[in-house]
N, C-alpha and C positions, 0 to 999 in steps of 0.2 A: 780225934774228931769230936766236939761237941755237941752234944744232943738237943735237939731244935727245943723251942719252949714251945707248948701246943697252947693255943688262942684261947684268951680266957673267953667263956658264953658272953653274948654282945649282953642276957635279962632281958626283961619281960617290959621295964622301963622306958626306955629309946626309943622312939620311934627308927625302924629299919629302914637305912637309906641306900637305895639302888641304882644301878647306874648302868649304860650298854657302851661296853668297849666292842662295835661292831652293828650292825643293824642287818644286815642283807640277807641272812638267815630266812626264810617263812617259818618259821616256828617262833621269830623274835615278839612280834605284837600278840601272839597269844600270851604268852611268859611274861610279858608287860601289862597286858591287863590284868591277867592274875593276878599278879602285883598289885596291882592299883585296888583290888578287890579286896586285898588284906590287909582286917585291920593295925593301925598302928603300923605302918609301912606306908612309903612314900618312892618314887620314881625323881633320881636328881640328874636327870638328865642322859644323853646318850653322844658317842663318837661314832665317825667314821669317816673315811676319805671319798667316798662314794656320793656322789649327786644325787644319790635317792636319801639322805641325811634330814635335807631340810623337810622334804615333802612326808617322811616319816614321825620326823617331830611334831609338825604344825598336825597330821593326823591323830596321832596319840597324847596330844597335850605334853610336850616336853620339851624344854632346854637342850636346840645343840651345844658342846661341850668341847673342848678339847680333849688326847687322854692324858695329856700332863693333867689339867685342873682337876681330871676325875680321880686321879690317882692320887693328887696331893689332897683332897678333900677329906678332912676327918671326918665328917657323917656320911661319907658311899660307905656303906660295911660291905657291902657284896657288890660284885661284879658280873653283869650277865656278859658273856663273850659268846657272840654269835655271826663272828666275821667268817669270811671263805676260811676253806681249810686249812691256805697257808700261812697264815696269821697266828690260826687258837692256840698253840703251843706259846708262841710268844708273848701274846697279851696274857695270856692264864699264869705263865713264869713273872711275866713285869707286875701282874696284880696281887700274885701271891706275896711278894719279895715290896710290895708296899704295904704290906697286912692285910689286904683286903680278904672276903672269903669270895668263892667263886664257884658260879653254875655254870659249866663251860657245855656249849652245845656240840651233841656227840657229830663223829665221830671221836673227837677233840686232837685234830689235827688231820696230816695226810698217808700216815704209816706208823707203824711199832716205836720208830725213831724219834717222831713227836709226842707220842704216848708217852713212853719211856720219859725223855726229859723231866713233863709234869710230873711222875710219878715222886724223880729226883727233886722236884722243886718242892711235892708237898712232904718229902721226908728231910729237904734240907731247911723250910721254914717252920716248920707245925702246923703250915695253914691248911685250910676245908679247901677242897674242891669236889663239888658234885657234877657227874658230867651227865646231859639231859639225852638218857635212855628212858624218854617218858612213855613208852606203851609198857611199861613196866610197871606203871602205877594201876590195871587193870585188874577188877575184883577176880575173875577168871584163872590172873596168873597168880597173885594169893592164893588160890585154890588148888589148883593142881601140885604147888608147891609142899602146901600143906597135905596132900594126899600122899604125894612122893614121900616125902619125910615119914608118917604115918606106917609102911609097910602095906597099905589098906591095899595095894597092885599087886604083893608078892613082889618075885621078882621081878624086876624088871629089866628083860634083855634084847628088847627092839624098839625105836622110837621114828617115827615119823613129821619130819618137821618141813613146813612150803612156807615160803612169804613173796612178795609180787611188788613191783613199784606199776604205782598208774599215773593215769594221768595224761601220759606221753613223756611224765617226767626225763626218763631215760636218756631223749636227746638235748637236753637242758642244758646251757653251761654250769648249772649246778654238778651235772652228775660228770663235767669232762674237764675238772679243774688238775693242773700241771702239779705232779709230784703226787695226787691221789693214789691209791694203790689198785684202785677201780675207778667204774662207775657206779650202776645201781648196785652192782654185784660187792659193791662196800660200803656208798653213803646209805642207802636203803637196808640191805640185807644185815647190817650189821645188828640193826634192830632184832632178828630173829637169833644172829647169834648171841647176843645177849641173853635171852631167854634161854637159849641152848644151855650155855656155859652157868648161869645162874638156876637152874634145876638140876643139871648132869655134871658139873664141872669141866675142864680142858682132856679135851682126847688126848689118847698117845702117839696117835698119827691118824692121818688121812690121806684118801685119794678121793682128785675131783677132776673135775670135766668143766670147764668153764666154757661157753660157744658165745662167736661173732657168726652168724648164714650171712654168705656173701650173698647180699642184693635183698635180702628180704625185709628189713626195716632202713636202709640207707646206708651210706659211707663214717656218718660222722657221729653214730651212740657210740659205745663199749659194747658190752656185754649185751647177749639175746637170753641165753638161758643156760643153768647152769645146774649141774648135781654134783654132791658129793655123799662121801660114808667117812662118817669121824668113827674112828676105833678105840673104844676102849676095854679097859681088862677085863668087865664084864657086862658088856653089853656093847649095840652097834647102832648107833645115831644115822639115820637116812636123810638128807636135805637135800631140797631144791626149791630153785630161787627162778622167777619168770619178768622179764623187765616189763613187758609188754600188758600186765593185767588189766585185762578190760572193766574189772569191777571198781567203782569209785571209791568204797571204805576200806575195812581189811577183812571184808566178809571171805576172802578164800586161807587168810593167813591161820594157821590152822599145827597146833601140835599135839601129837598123838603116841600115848607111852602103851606099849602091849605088855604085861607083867601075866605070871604063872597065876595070881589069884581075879586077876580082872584088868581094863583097859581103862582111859581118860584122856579125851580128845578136848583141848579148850582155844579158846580163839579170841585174841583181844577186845576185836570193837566191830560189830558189837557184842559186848559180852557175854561170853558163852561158854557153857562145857556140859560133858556129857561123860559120867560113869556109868561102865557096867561092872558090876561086882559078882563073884562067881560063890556066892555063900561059904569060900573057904575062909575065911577070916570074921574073927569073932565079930558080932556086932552091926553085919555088913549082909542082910542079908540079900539073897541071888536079886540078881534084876537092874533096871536100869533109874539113873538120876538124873534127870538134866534141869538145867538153871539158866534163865537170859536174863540181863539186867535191863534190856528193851530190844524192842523189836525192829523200832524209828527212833533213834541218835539222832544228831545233827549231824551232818556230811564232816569227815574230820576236815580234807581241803575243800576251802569255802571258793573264795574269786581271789583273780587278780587285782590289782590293786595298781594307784601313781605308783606305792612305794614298793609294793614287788610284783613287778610286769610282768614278769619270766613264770612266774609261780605261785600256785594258788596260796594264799594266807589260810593259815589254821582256823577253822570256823567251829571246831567242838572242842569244848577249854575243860574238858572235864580230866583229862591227864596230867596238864595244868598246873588244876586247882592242888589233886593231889599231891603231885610234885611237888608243890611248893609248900603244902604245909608240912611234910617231911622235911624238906631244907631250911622251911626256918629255925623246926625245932633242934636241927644240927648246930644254926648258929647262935642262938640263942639260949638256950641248952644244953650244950655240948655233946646232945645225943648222936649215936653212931651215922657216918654218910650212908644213904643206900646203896650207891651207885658210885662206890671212888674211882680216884683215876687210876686204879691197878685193873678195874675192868676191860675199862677203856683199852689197858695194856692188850690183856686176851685176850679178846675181840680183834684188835689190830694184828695182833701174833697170829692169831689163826688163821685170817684170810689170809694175810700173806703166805702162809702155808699153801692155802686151796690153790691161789695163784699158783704159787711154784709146781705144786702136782700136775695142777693143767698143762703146764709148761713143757712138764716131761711125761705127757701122754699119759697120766692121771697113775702114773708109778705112785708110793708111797714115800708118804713126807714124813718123819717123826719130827716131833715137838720138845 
């Protein structure tokens, strides 16, 4: 077997040319104006088979496209894919396998199975694929990161982690598409397992409890509310996920490490975290620290839209911003992805675990 060539940096030169294999996403017109907000990068256009195509182009100043034209074009260097879930695997493999690089929107596809494949596409081309877990780009979760790592908690052998979809999202044909592995309980939550998995790593098993209450939110969401406990060798991760959040930002979503020298509880957006330090570590003396990077954000979901009726368009671009200047420096650069598609893997690997626990009466699952 030959070893793939990995993509030489697009430099600092070229103007960055982008393109959307997909639109129907809400997170897609945020990610496009970023775009358009950076310098020396340009938007060449977008596909899709969907009738909200043209009224998305004519909104955002863009060329509808074919993906043959987008894919044969030597100036798209990158690819946003932001089609339904049953799509992203495939357009992410046909993009990659044209050279392009690609920001594929998370989940990046509908199970392990779809994961999986990208995984094999970007070890059998050398190409970038970053997949858009953007509440990842929040100052708060830098922080907690950087405290975990630090020892500044002792140890750490209990964590607390919630996230919530709102909205009313939940009963959306976004969150009931065929072959998903959920609903909220995977499009939305997986957000949170991200963060799990990228501060603690992959448990060694779990048990969970996934709920549908007959008759209390209707016949046709998924999931109402769900808990699990991810087990590791040392320590024991507590989540729970609520579809139904009545809060509009992610003021309840909320992770909290209890360690033998002190606690740190931080929460995406808006940004926020709060140490308490117990004076047993150098440097750190007893007491508490807390930090918000504001108080009044912009509403992250803004309004519906011609082009996405179903679901509010992303109206705080500051996740974004950052995302993307990360990503470009991957392609431009050659610097490390943040977010590769081996996350994507784990994230998908593990719900589908929490699933199968639920399955059988929240017995445990090894990984």
């Amino acid at each position: 077997m030959t070893t793939p060539t990995a993509r030489k940096p697009l430099g600092h030169d070229i103007p960055l040319g982008v393109a959307c294999l997909g639109i129907t996403h809400p997170h897609t017109s945020g990610r496009v104006r970023a775009l358009q907000r950076l310098p020396n990068a340009r938007m060449l256009g977008a596909a899709d088979d969907s009738p909200l195509l043209q009224p998305f182009c004519d909104a955002l100043g863009l060329t509808p496209r074919s993906k043959q034209e987008i894919l044969d074009d030597p100036d798209v260097h990158v690819v946003y894919v932001h089609s339904k879930s049953y799509a992203m695997a495939d357009l992410t493999i046909e993009a990659l396998e044209a050279g392009k690089a690609v920001l594929c929107e998370k989940p990046a596809g509908r199970n392990s199975a779809d994961a999986r494949r990208i995984v094999e596409a970007v070890e059998r081309t050398g190409g970038i694929v970053q997949v858009g877990y953007c509440w990842r780009y929040s100052p708060s979760v830098d922080k907690m990161q950087e405290v975990l790592k630090s020892g500044r908690l002792g140890k750490v052998l209990q964590v607390r982690a919630h996230g919530g979809c709102s909205h009313d999202e939940a009963d959306t044909n976004h969150m009931k598409q065929p072959g998903d592995i959920g609903g909220a309980m995977f499009v939305i939550s997986c957000h949170l397992f991200d963060r799990v998995i990228h501060h603690f790593g992959m448990p060694r098993s779990v048990n969970a409890r996934i709920t549908k209450f007959p008759g209390a939110m209707g016949p046709t969401s998924r999931e109402d509310a769900a808990g699990a406990v991810l087990n590791y060798d040392d320590k024991i991760v507590v989540v729970d996920f609520f579809s139904w959040d009545s809060l509009p930002w992610l003021e309840a979503w909320d992770i909290t490490a209890y360690g033998t020298a002190g606690m740190m509880s931080s929460r995406p957006s808006p940004s926020s975290y709060k140490i308490f330090d117990s004076g047993k570590v150098d440097g750190h003396r007893e007491g508490w620290t807390e930090w918000s990077e504001t108080g009044f954000p912009i509403n992250w979901a803004s309004k519906k839209t011609v082009y996405s009726p179903e679901l509010a368009e992303i109206g705080n671009p500051v996740f974004f911003d950052r995302e993307l200047a990360h990503f470009n420096r991957s392609v431009r650069e050659g610097a490390p992805v943040v977010i590769p598609a081996t996350q994507a893997l784990h994230i998908s690997t593990l719900i589908e675990a929490l699933f199968a626990s639920s399955a059988q009466a929240g017995s445990e699952v090894f990984l």
